[in-house]
C-alpha positions in Angstrom: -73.4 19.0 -84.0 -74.1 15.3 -82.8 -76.6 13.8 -85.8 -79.2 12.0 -83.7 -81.1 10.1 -86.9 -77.5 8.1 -87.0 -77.3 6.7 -83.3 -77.9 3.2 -82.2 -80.7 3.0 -80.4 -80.0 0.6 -77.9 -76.1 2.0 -77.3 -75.9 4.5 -74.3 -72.6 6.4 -72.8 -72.3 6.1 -69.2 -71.1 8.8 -66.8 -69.8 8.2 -63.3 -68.2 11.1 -61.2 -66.5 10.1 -58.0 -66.9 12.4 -55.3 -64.4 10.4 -52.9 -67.0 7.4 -51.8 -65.7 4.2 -50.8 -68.1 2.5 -52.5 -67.5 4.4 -56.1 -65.8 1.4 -58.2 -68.4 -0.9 -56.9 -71.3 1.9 -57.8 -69.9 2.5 -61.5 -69.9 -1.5 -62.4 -73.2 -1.9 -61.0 -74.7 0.9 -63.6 -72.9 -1.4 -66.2 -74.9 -4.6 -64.8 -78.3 -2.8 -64.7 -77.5 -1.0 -67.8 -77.2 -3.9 -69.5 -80.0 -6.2 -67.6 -82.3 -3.1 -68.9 -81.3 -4.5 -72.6 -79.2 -1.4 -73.3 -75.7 -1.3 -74.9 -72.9 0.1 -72.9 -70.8 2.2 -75.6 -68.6 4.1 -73.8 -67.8 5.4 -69.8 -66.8 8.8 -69.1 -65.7 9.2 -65.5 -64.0 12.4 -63.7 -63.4 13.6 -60.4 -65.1 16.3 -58.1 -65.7 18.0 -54.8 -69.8 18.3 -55.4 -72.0 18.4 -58.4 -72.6 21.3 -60.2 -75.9 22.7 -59.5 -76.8 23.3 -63.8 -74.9 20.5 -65.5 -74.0 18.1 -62.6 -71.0 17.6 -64.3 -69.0 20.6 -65.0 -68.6 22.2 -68.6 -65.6 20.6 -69.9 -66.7 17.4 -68.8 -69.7 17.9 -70.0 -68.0 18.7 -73.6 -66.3 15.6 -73.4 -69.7 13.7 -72.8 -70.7 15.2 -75.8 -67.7 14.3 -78.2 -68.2 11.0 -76.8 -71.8 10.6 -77.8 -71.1 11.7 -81.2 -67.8 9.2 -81.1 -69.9 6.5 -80.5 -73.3 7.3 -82.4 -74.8 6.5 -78.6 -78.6 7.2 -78.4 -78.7 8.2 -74.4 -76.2 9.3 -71.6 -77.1 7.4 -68.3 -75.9 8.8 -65.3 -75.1 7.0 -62.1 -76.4 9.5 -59.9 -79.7 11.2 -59.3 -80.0 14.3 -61.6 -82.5 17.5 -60.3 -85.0 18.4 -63.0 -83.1 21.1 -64.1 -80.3 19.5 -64.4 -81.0 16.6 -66.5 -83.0 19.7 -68.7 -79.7 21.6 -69.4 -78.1 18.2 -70.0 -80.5 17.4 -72.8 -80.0 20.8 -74.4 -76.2 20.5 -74.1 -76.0 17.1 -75.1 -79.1 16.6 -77.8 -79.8 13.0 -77.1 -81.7 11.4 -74.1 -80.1 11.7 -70.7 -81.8 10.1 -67.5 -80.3 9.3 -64.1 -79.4 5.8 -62.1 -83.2 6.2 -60.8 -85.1 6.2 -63.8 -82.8 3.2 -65.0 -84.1 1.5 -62.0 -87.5 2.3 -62.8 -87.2 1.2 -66.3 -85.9 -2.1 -65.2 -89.1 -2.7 -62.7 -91.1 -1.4 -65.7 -89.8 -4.7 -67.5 -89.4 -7.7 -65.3 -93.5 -6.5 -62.7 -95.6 -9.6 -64.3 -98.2 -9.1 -61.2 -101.0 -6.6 -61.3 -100.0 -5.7 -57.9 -96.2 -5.4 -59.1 -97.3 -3.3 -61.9 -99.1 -1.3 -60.3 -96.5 -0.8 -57.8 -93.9 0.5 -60.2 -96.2 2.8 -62.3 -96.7 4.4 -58.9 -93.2 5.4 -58.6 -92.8 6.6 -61.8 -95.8 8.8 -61.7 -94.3 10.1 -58.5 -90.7 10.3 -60.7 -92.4 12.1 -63.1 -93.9 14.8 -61.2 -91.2 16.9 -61.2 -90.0 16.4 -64.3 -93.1 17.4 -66.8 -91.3 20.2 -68.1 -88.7 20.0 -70.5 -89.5 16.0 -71.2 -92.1 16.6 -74.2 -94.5 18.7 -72.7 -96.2 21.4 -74.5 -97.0 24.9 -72.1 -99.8 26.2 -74.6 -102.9 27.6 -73.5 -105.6 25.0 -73.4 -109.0 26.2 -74.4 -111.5 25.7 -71.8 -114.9 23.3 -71.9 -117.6 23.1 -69.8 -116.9 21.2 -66.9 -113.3 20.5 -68.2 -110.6 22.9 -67.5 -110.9 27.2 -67.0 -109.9 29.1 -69.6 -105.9 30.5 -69.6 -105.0 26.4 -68.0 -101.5 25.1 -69.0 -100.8 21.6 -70.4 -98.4 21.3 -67.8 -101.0 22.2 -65.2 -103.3 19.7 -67.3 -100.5 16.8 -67.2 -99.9 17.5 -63.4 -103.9 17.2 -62.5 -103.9 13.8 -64.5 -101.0 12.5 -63.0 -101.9 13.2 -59.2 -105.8 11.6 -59.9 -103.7 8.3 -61.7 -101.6 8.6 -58.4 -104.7 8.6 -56.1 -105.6 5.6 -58.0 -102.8 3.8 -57.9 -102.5 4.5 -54.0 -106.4 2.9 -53.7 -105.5 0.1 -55.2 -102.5 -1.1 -53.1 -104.4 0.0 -50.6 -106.8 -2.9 -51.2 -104.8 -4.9 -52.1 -102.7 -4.5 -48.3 -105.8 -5.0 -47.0 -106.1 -8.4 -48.6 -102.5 -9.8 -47.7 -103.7 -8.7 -43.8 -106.7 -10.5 -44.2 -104.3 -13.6 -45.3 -101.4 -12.8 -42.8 -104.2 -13.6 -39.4 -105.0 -16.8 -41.5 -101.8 -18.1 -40.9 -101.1 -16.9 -37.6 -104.5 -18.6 -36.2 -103.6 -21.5 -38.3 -100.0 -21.2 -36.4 -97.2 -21.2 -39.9 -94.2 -19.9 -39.2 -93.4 -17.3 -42.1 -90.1 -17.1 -43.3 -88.8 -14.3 -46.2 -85.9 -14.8 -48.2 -84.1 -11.5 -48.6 -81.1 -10.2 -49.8 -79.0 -8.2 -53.1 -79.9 -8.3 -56.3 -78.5 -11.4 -57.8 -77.4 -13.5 -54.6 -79.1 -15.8 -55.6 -82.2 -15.9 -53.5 -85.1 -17.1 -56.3 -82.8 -19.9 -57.5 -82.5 -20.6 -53.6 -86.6 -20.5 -53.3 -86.9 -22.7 -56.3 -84.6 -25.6 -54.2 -86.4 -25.2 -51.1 -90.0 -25.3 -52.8 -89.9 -26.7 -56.1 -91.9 -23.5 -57.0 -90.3 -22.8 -60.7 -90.1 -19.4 -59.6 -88.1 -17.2 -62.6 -84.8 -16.9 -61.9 -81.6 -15.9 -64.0 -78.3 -14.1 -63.6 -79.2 -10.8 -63.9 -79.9 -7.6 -61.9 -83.9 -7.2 -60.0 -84.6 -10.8 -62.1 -87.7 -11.3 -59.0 -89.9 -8.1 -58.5 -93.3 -10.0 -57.9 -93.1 -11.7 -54.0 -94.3 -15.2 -54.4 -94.7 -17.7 -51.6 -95.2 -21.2 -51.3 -96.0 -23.6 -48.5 -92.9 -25.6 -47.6 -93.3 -29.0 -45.7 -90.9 -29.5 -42.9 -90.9 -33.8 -42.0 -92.4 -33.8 -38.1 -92.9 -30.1 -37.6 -95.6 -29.3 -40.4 -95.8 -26.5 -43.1 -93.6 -22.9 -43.5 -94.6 -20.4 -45.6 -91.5 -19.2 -47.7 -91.4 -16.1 -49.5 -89.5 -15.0 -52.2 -88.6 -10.9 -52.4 -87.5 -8.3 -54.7 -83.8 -7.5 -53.9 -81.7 -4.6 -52.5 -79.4 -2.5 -54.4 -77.2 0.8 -53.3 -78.9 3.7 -53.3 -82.4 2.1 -54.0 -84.8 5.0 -55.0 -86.9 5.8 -52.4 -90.0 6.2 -54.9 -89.3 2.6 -55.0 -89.3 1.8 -51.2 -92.4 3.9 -51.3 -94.3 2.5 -53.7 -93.3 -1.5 -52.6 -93.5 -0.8 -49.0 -96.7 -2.7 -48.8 -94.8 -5.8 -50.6 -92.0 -5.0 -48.1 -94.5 -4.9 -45.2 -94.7 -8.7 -45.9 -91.0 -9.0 -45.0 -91.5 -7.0 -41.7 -94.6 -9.8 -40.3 -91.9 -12.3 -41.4 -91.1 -14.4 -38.5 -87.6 -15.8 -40.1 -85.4 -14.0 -42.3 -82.9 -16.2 -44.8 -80.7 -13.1 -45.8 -79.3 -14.7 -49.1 -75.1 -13.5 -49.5 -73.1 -14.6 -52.7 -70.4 -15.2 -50.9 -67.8 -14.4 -54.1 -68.9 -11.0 -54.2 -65.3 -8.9 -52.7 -68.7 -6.7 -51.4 -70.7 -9.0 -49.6 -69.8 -6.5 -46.3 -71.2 -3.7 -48.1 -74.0 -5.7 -49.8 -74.9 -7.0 -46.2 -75.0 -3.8 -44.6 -77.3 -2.3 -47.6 -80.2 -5.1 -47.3 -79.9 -4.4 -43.5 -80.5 -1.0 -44.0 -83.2 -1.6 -46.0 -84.6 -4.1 -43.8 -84.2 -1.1 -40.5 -86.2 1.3 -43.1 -89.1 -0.9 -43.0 -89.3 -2.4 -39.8 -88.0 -5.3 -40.3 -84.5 -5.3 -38.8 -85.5 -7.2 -35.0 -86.9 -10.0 -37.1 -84.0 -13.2 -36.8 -81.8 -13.6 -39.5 -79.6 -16.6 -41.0 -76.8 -16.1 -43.0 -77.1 -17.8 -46.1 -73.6 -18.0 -47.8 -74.7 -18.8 -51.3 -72.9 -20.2 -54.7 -70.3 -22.2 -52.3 -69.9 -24.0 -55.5 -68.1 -21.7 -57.1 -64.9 -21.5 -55.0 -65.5 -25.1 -54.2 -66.1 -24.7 -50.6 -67.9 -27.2 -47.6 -71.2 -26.5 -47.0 -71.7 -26.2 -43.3 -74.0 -24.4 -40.8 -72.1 -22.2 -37.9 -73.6 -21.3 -34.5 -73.4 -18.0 -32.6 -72.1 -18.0 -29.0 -75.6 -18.6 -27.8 -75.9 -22.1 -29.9 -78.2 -20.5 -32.3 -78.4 -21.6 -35.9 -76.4 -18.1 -37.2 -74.9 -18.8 -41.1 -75.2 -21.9 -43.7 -72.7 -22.6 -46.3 -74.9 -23.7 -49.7 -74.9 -23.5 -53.0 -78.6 -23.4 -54.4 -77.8 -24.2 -57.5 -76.2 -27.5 -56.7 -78.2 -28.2 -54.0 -74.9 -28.5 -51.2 -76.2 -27.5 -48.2 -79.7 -27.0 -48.8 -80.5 -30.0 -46.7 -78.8 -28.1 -43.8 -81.2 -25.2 -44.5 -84.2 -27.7 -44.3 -83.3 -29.5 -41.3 -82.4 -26.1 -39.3 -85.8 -24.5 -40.6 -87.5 -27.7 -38.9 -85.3 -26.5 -35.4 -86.6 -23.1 -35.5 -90.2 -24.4 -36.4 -90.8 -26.6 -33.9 -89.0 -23.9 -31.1 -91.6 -22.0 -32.8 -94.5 -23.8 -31.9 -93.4 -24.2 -28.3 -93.4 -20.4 -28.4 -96.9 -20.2 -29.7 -98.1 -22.9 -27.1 -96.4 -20.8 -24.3 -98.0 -17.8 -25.4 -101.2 -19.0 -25.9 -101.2 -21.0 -22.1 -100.5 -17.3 -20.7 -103.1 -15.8 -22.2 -105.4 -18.6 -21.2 -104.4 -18.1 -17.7 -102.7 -21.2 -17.5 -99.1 -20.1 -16.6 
């Protein structure tokens, strides 16, 4: 029997089954990244192989034994797996294992928990919990007593767990009103800029490319940046000045991961929203990463999700500096402005960026000029 009162309670086992993905190494050392940007201990990794999940343990019995031995091995606290567990599931794996187990989502979660510092962040990520939690009030600490009824509380023979689930979904209804308003607001500020004609530009991209420290060079805005998985949750834009063309508004975003839980799409789709009125994307690439392809074709997918994917895109090749490459700026067949080679730490290249961001600004203001002579009558 695995002693719980002796475990280290920041130390967690890690389980990763690979199911025949191409992406599966690249998966497993991302859990160890956000595992350890969530401030938790990796102890030990138990991988295995299979042809599905099991539909009670996920993993099958023996392997599940072997999670179990390793737990105890290691004194581990949790077991974090790098998949998405059904309720009853991740149940059976808490009375089979006798320690905490939660899934890659909720380690997500956890780490948007930590690093939201706006209210509307905040509020943001407490909505996708709440909607987490839902279906997982049983088993998770809940008592199913009978409540005793009150006048104009609850009817007699009511469950806590019909209690907890009435609570949650008015908190959600709550939660839903207030980034409600609070869309509402960043519309009201999105038609000030476009009759003030500024060009909006987001800077997108995965996790860790480097896209606040890239913000930060552009804007001076001290924006918080550091070498760690989801470092930037709360979008924060800043008025850039371009020399002859006038002022950009440059945004900084939360970034993309594999398999990003679609609570959390949901719930920041508003923040996202701001991406998809964008009139330039910078989509950020560490050009190091042996995944950038992948990586890439994830924020792109994320992008299509929202809407966002017909909005122009540069290429920025990021952290140059660490291969010690030439920055440079490449143009597609149609002598547009298509990639730049930078490193925003340095600063290499980020010159580049400004002077093609002055380009596209002032081809956007002959756009807005054209537009508005049409409408006018005048062409």
């Amino acid at each position: 029997m695995y002693r719980g009162a002796a475990a280290v309670t920041d130390a967690a086992v890690l389980v990763s089954l690979d199911f025949g993905t191409a992406d599966y190494a690249e998966s497993l050392e991302e859990l160890r990244l956000l595992t350890e940007s969530a401030g938790v201990q990796v102890a030990a990794v138990v991988e295995g192989k299979r042809q599905r999940p099991d539909s009670a343990l996920y993993a099958g019995s023996g392997k599940v034994q072997e999670i179990a031995d390793t737990v105890q091995q290691q004194q581990a606290a949790m077991v974090i797996f790098n998949h998405d567990l059904t309720p009853a599931q991740q149940r059976n794996l808490v009375g089979r294992l006798r320690v905490r187990v939660i899934d890659r989502t909720a380690l997500i979660l956890d780490i948007f928990a930590q690093r939201a510092k706006s209210h509307e962040g905040k509020v943001q990520v407490e909505l996708a919990q709440l909607r987490y939690l839902a279906t997982r009030l049983t088993g998770l600490g809940t008592e199913l007593g009978q409540q005793k009824g009150g006048i104009g509380l609850r009817g007699p023979g009511e469950t806590q767990l019909e209690t907890d689930r009435r609570k949650l979904a008015r908190r959600v209804d709550v939660l839903k009103e207030r980034l409600a308003k609070l869309k509402r607001q960043r519309k009201v500020q999105r038609r000030a800029r476009s009759r003030n004609d500024v060009m909006s530009v987001s800077v997108v991209g995965y996790t860790n490319a480097g896209k606040s420290t890239l913000f930060n060079s552009l804007t001076h805005a001290g924006a918080y940046a550091a070498d760690q998985l989801f470092a930037t949750l709360d979008t924060t834009a800043r008025k850039l000045y371009l020399p002859g063309q006038g002022a950009v508004v440059v945004s900084d975003t939360v970034g993309f991961i594999r398999h990003l839980p679609h609570s959390l799409v949901a719930a920041f789709r508003g923040t996202l929203e701001e991406t998809a009125q964008a009139d330039l994307l910078l989509h950020v690439v560490d050009i190091n990463s042996p995944d950038r392809d992948e990586q890439i074709a994830e924020v792109n997918k994320v992008l299509h999700e929202i809407g966002a994917d017909a909005i122009p895109q540069i290429l920025v090749l990021n952290k140059i500096d660490l291969q010690s490459l030439p920055a440079g700026v490449e143009h597609d067949e149609y002598d547009r402005i298509a990639r730049i080679r930078l490193s925003a730490r340095t600063g290499a290249g980020v010159e580049m960026l400004r002077e093609a961001l002055a380009e596209i600004r002032a081809g956007f203001g002959r756009q807005e000029q054209t537009t508005e002579s049409r409408i006018n009558g005048i062409e």
